[in-house]
LOBA-964833 format. One line per 5 residues: number of its first residue (from 1); for each residue y negated, x, z negated of N, C-alpha, C. Coordinates in Angstrom, 3 decimals. Example, Ala and Ser with C-alpha at 12.3 -4.5 7.8 and 13.67 -1.06 7.14 Angstrom:
REM LOBA-964833
1 = 5.690:13.190:-7.800:4.500:12.300:-7.800:3.300:13.200:-7.800 ~ 2.250:12.850:-7.080:1.060:13.670:-7.140:-0.030:12.900:-7.870
END
This chain:
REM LOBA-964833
1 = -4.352:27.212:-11.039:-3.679:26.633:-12.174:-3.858:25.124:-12.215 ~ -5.145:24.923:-12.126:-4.959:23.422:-11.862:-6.060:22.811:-13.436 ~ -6.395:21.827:-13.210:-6.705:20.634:-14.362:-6.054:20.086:-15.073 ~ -5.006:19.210:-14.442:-4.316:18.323:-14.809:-3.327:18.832:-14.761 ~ -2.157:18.598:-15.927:-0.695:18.715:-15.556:0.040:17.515:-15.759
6 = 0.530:16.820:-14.900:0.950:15.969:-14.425:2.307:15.481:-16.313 ~ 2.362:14.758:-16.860:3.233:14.263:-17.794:3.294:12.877:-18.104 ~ 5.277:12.934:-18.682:5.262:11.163:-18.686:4.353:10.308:-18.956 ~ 3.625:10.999:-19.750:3.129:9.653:-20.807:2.287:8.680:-19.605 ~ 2.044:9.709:-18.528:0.819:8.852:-17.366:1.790:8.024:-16.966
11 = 3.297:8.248:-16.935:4.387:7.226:-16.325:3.802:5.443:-16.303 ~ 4.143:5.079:-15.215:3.884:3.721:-15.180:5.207:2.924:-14.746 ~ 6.431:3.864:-14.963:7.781:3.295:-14.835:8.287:3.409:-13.647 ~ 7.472:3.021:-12.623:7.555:2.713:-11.019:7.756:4.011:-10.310 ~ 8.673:4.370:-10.172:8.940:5.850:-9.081:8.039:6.358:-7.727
16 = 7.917:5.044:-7.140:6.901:5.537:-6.337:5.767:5.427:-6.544 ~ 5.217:4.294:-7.478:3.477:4.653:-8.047:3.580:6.018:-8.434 ~ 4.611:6.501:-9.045:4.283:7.614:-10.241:4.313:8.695:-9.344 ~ 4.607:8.993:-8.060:4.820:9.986:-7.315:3.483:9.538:-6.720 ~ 2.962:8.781:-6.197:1.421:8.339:-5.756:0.343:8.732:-6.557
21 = 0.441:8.281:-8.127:-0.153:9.222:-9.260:0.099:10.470:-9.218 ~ 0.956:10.936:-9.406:0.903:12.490:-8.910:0.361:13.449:-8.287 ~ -0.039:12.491:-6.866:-0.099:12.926:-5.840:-1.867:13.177:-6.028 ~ -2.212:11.945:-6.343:-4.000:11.923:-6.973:-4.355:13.375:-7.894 ~ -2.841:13.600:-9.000:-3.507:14.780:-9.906:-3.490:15.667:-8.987
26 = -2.379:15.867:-7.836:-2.475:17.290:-7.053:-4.053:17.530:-6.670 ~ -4.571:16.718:-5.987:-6.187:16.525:-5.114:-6.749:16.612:-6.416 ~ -6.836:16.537:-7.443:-7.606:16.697:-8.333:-7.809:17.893:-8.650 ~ -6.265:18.424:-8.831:-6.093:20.220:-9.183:-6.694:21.009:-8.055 ~ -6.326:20.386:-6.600:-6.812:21.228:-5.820:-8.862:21.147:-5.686
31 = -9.117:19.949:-5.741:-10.807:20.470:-5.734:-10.979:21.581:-7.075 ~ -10.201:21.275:-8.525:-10.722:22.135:-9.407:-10.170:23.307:-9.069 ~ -9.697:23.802:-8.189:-8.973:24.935:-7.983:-10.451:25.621:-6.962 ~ -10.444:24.647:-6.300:-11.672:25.452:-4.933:-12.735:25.421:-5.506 ~ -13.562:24.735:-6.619:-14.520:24.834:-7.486:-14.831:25.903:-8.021
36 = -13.291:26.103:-8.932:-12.773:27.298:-9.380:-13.018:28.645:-9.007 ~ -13.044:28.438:-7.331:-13.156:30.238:-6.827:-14.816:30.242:-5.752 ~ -15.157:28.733:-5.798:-16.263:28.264:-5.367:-16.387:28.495:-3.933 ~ -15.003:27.689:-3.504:-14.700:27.102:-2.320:-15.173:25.726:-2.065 ~ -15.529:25.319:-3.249:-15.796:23.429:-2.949:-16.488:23.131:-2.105
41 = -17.468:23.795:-1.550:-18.275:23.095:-0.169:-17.122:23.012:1.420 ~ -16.397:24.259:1.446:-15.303:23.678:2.506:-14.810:22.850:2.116 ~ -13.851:22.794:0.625:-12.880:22.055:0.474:-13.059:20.399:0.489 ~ -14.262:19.879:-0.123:-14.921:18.715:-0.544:-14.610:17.590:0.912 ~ -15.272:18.210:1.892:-14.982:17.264:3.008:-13.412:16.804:3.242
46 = -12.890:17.833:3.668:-11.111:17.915:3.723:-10.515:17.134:2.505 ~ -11.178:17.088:1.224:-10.473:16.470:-0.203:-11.317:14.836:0.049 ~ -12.307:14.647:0.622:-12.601:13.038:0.545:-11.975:12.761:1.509 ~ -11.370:13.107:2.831:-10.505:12.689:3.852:-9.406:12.201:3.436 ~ -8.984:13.101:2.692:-7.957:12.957:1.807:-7.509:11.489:0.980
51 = -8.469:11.173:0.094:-8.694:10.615:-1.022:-8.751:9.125:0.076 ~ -9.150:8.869:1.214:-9.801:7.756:1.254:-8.227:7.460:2.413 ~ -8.070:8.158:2.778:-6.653:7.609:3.614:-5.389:7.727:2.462 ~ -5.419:8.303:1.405:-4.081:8.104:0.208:-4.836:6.914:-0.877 ~ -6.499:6.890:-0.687:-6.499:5.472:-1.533:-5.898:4.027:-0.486
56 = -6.330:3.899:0.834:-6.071:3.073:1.400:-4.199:2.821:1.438 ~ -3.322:3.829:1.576:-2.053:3.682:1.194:-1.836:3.144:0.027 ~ -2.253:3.332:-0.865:-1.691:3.558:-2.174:-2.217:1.853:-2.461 ~ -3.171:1.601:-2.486:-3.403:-0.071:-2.770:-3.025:-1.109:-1.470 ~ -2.453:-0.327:-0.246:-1.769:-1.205:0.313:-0.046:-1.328:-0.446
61 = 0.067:-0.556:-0.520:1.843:-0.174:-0.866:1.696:-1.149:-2.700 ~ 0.387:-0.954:-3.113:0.209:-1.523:-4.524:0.634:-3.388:-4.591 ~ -0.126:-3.752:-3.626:0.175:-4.992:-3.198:1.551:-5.731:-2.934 ~ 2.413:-5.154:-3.197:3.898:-5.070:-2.355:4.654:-5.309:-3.871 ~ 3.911:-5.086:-5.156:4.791:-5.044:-6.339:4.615:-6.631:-6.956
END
């Protein structure tokens, strides 16, 4: 089910930040999801891999506005 459900109000106007935000609640839902069934020790490694190659996108592409 998830944590977060993704709604305007997080809108920051910008179509592709807001799909980049999005994208952060998905990885969010998904560790609380593997927490959830107490998968988080696989999932954790695979979710900071994650996090650190979509943070490095996301504040390069940030720079660009």
């Amino acid at each position: 089910m998830g944590l977060i459900t993704w709604d305007q109000i997080f809108s920051v106007k910008v179509v592709l930040i807001d799909q980049q935000h999005q994208m952060l609640v998905q990885m969010i839902n998904d560790l609380y999801d593997a927490m959830v069934t107490g998968e988080e020790n696989d999932a954790i490694g695979k979710l900071i891999d994650r996090l650190h190659t979509y943070a490095a996108m996301h504040f390069a592409r940030g720079a660009l506005f």
